[in-house]
C-alpha positions as CSV (number, residue, x, y, z in Angstrom):
1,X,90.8,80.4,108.2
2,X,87.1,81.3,109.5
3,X,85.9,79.6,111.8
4,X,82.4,77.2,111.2
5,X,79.5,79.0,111.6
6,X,77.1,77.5,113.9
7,X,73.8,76.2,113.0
8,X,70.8,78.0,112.3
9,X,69.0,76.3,115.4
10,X,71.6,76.9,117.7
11,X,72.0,80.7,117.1
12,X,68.1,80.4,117.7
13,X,68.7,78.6,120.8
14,X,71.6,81.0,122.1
15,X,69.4,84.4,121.7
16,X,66.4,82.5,123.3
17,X,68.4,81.7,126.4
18,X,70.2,84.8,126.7
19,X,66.5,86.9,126.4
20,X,65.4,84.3,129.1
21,X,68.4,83.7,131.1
22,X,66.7,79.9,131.7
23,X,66.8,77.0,129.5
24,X,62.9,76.2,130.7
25,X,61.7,79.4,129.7
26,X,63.6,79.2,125.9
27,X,62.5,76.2,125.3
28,X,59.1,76.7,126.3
29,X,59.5,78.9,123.4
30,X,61.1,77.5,120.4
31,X,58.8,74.4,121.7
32,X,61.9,72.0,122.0
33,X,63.0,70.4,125.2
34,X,65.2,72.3,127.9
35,X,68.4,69.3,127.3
36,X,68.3,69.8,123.2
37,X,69.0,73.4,123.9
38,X,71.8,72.7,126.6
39,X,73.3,70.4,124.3
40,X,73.0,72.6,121.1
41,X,74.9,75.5,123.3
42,X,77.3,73.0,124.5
43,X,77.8,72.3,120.5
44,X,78.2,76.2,119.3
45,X,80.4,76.9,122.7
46,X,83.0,74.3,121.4
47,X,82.8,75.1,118.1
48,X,83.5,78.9,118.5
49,X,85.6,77.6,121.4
50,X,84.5,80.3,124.0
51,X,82.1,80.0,126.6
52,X,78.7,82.1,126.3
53,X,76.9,82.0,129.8
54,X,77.8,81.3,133.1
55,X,75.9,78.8,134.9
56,X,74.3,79.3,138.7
57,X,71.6,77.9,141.0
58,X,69.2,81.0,139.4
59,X,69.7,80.3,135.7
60,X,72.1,81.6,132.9
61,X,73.6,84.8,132.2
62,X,75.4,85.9,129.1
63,X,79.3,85.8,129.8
64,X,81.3,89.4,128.1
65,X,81.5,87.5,125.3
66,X,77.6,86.1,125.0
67,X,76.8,89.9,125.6
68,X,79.2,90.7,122.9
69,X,77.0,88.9,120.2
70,X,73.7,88.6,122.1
71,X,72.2,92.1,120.9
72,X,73.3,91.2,117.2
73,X,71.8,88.2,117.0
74,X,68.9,88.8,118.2
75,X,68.4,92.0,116.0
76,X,69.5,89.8,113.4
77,X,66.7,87.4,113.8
78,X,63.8,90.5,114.5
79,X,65.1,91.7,111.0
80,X,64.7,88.7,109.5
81,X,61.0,88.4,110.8
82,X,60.4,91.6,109.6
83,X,61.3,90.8,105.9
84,X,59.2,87.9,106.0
85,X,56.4,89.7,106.9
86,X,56.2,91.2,103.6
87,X,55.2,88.2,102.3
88,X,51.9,89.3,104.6
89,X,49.2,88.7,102.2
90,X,46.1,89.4,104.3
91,X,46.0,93.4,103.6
92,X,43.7,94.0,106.7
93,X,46.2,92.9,109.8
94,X,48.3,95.5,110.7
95,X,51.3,94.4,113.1
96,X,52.5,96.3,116.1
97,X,55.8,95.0,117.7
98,X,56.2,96.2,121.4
99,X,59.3,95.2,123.8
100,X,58.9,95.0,127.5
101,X,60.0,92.9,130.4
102,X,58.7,89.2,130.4
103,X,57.4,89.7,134.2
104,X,55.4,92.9,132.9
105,X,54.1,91.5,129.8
106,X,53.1,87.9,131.5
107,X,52.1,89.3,134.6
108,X,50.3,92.8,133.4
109,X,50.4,92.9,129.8
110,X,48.8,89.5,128.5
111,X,45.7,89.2,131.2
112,X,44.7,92.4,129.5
113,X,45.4,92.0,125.9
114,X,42.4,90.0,125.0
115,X,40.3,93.3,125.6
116,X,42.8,95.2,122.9
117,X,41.8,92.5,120.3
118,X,38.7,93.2,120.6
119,X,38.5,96.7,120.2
120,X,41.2,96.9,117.4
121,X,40.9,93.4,115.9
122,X,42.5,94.6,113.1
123,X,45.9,95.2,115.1
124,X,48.4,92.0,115.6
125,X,50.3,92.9,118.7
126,X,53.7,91.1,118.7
127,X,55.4,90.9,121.8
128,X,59.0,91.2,122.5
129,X,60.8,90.6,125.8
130,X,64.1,91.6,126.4
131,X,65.6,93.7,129.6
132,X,67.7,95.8,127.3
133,X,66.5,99.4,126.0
134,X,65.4,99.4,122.6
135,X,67.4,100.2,120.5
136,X,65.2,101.9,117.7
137,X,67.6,102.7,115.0
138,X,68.5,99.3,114.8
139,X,65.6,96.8,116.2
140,X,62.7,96.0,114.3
141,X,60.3,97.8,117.4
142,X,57.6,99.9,117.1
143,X,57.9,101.0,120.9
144,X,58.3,100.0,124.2
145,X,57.0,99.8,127.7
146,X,59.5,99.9,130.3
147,X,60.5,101.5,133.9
148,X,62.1,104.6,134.8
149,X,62.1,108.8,135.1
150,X,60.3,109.3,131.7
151,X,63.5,111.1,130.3
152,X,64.8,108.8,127.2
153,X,66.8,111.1,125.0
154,X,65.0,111.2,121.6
155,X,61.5,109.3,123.2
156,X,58.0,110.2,123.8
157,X,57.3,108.9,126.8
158,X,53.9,108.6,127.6
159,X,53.4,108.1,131.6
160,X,51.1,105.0,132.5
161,X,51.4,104.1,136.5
162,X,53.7,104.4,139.3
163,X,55.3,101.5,140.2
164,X,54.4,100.7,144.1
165,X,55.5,97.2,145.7
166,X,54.4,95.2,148.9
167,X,55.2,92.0,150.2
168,X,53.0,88.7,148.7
169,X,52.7,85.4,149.9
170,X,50.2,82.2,150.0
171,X,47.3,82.8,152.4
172,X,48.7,79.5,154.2
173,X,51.8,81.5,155.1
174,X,50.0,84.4,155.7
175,X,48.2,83.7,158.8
176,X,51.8,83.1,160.3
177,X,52.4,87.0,159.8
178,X,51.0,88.9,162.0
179,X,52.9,92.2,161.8
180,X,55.9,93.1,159.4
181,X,58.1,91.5,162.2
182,X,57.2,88.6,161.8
183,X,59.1,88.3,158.3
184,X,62.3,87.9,160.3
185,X,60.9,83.9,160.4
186,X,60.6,83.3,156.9
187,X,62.7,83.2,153.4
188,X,62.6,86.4,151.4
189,X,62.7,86.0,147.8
190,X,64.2,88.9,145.5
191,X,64.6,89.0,141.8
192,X,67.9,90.0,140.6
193,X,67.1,93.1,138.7
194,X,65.3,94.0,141.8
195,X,67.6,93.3,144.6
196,X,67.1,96.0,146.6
197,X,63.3,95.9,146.9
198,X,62.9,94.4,150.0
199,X,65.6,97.0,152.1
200,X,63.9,99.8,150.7
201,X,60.6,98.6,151.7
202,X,62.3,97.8,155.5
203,X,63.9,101.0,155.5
204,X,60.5,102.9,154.9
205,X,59.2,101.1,158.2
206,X,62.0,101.7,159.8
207,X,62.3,97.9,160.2
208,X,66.3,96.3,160.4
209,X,65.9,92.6,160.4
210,X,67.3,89.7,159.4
211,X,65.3,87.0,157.7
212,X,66.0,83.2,158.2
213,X,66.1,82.8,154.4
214,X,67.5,85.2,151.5
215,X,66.5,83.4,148.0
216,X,67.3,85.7,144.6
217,X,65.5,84.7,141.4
218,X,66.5,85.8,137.9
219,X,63.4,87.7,137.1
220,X,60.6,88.9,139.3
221,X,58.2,86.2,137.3
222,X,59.9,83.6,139.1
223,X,60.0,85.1,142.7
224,X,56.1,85.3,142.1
225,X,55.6,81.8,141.8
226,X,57.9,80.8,144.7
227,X,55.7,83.0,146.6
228,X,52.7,80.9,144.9
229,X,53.7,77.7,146.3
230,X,55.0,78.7,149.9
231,X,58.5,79.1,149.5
232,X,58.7,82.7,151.2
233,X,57.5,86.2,150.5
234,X,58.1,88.4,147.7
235,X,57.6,91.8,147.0
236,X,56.3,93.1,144.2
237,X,54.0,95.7,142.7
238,X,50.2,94.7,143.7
239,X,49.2,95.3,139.8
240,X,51.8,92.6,138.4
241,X,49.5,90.1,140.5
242,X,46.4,91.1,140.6
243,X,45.0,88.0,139.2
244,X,46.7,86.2,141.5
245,X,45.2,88.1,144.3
246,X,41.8,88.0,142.7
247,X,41.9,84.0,142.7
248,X,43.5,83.8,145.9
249,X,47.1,82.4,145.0
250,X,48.5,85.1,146.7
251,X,47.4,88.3,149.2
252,X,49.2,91.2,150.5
253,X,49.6,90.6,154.4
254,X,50.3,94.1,155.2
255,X,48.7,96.9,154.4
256,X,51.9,99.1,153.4
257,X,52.5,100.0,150.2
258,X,55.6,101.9,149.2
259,X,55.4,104.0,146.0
260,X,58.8,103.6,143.7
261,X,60.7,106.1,142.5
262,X,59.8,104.8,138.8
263,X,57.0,104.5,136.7
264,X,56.0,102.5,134.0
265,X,55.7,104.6,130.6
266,X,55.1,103.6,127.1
267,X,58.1,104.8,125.4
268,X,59.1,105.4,121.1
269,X,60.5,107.4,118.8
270,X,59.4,111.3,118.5
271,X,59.9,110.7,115.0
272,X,57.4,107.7,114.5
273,X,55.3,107.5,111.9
274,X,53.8,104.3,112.8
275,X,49.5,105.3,113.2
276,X,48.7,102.5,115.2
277,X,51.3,103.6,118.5
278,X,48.5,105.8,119.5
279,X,45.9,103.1,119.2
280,X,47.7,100.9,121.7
281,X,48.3,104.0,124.2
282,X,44.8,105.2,124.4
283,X,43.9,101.3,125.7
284,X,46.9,101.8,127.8
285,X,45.7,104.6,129.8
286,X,41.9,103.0,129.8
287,X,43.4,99.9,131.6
288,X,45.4,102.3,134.6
C-alpha cells in the first residue's frame, strides 16, 4: 500500500527549510511562524516515517534522505510556478529567474537591484537561492551567479569580480584590535561553506594563533550580523558589506585583503535563447 502523501503546505515547508537550512529564514518566507513549520515537518517526518534534517546549535541540514527528495521537490514547485505564469496576462513584463547564494543576493544583489528596475522596468527579476548548481535541463532557471574557476561544462560564464575577503567587526570592538594579533582575544565567526576563510587569511600573514572563541554559522549572512552586534569578527569579502561599512555597522580593522582563488561569474546555458540574459549582464559589469 502507498504510503499518505503529505500535505501541500508541508512539502512547501520542507523545500523552504532545506533551501534555508533555518526555520527563521523559511518562515520568513512562506510568511508563517518558525513553530507551524517545525510542527508541520514533525507531521510529514512521521508520516513518511524517516527523518529529514538533522538538528544543531547552527540550524538544519537535509539528512541522505531530505537530500534525496530535496532537489525534486523543489524543481517540482519552480515547474509549477512556471506554468502558472502563463496565465501572465500583462504582455509587457518579461520575467528573468536567476539562482544565487542567499548571502550574495541579500548582501550584493538586492541593494543594487533597484537601479536594474529602473533601467529595464520592463524586466521582473525573480530571484532564487539555493547553494546547489543549477541544474538547467531540469530547473525552471534562466541563469545563475555563483563562485568558482569560470569552467562549467556546457556554460557561458561571464566573469564579474574576484572574490577578496578581510576580517569585519563593530567599530566598538574594533578599537580593541590593534594589529592582526590581537584577534587571538576574540571569537571568530566562520560560515560553514566557508570554513576555511579565516586559516587562509592567517596563513597569508604568516600568523598561527589561537582565538579564545571559534563560532561557525550556516551561511555567511548570519556570520555578518554576529559581527553586527559584537559577537566576534568575521571575514568576508568587503563588497558583500559595503553598505554595512558605508553606515558604519561594521569596518575593516586591517588593511589586508586577500584575493580568493574564485570569482563570481554570471553563469547559463551556451544554448540560451532567452534575450533578456544579456540585459541583466551588461548592468552586471556596470555595477563591478
Amino acid at each position: 500500500m502507498n504510503k499518505p502523501l503529505p500535505s501541500y503546505n508541508a512539502l512547501r515547508a520542507f523545500v523552504a527549510i532545506g533551501k534555508h537550512g533555518n526555520l527563521k529564514d523559511a518562515a520568513a518566507e512562506l510568511f508563517v511562524t518558525p513553530s507551524a513549520l517545525s510542527h508541520q515537518i514533525k507531521n510529514m517526518e512521521e508520516m513518511l516515517e524517516v527523518h529529514l534534517f538533522q538538528r544543531s546549535k547552527t540550524g538544519l541540514s537535509l539528512t541522505d534522505a531530505g537530500y534525496l527528495i530535496h532537489k525534486d521537490l523543489e524543481h517540482s514547485f519552480s515547474l509549477i510556478q512556471h506554468t502558472l505564469q502563463k496565465l501572465d496576462t500583462n504582455p509587457k513584463s518579461h520575467v528573468l529567474n536567476i539562482s544565487m547564494l542567499s548571502t550574495f543576493a541579500m548582501r550584493w544583489f538586492i541593494p543594487r537591484l533597484s537601479s536594474f528596475q529602473k533601467q529595464y522596468p520592463d524586466i521582473e527579476v525573480r530571484i532564487s537561492t539555493s547553494i546547489h548548481e543549477v541544474d538547467f535541463a531540469r530547473e525552471d532557471m534562466d541563469c545563475a551567479i555563483r563562485s568558482g574557476h569560470g569552467d562549467w561544462q556546457g556554460l557561458h560564464a561571464e566573469y564579474l569580480f574576484t572574490e577578496t575577503f578581510t576580517p569585519v567587526c563593530n567599530p566598538k570592538l574594533a578599537k580593541q584590535l590593534k594589529s592582526p594579533q590581537d584577534l587571538v582575544k576574540f571569537t571568530l565567526l566562520h560560515a560553514r561553506l566557508r570554513p576555511d576563510d579565516w586559516q587562509v587569511w592567517l596563513k597569508a600573514l604568516d600568523l598561527n594563533l589561537q582565538p579564545a572563541h571559534e563560532q561557525t554559522f550556516e551561511t555567511r549572512n548570519f556570520a555578518i550580523q554576529a559581527a553586527i552586534d559584537g559577537i566576534g569578527v568575521a571575514i568576508v569579502d568587503p563588497s558583500l558589506v559595503a553598505e554595512d561599512i558605508k553606515a558604519r555597522r561594521l569596518v575593516t580593522p586591517f588593511p589586508q585583503t586577500l584575493a580568493d582563488k574564485n570569482a563570481y561569474y554570471l553563469v547559463y546555458p551556451e544554448s540560451s535563447q532567452q534575450p533578456y540574459i544579456k540585459n541583466l549582464q551588461n548592468w552586471l559589469l556596470t555595477c563591478i
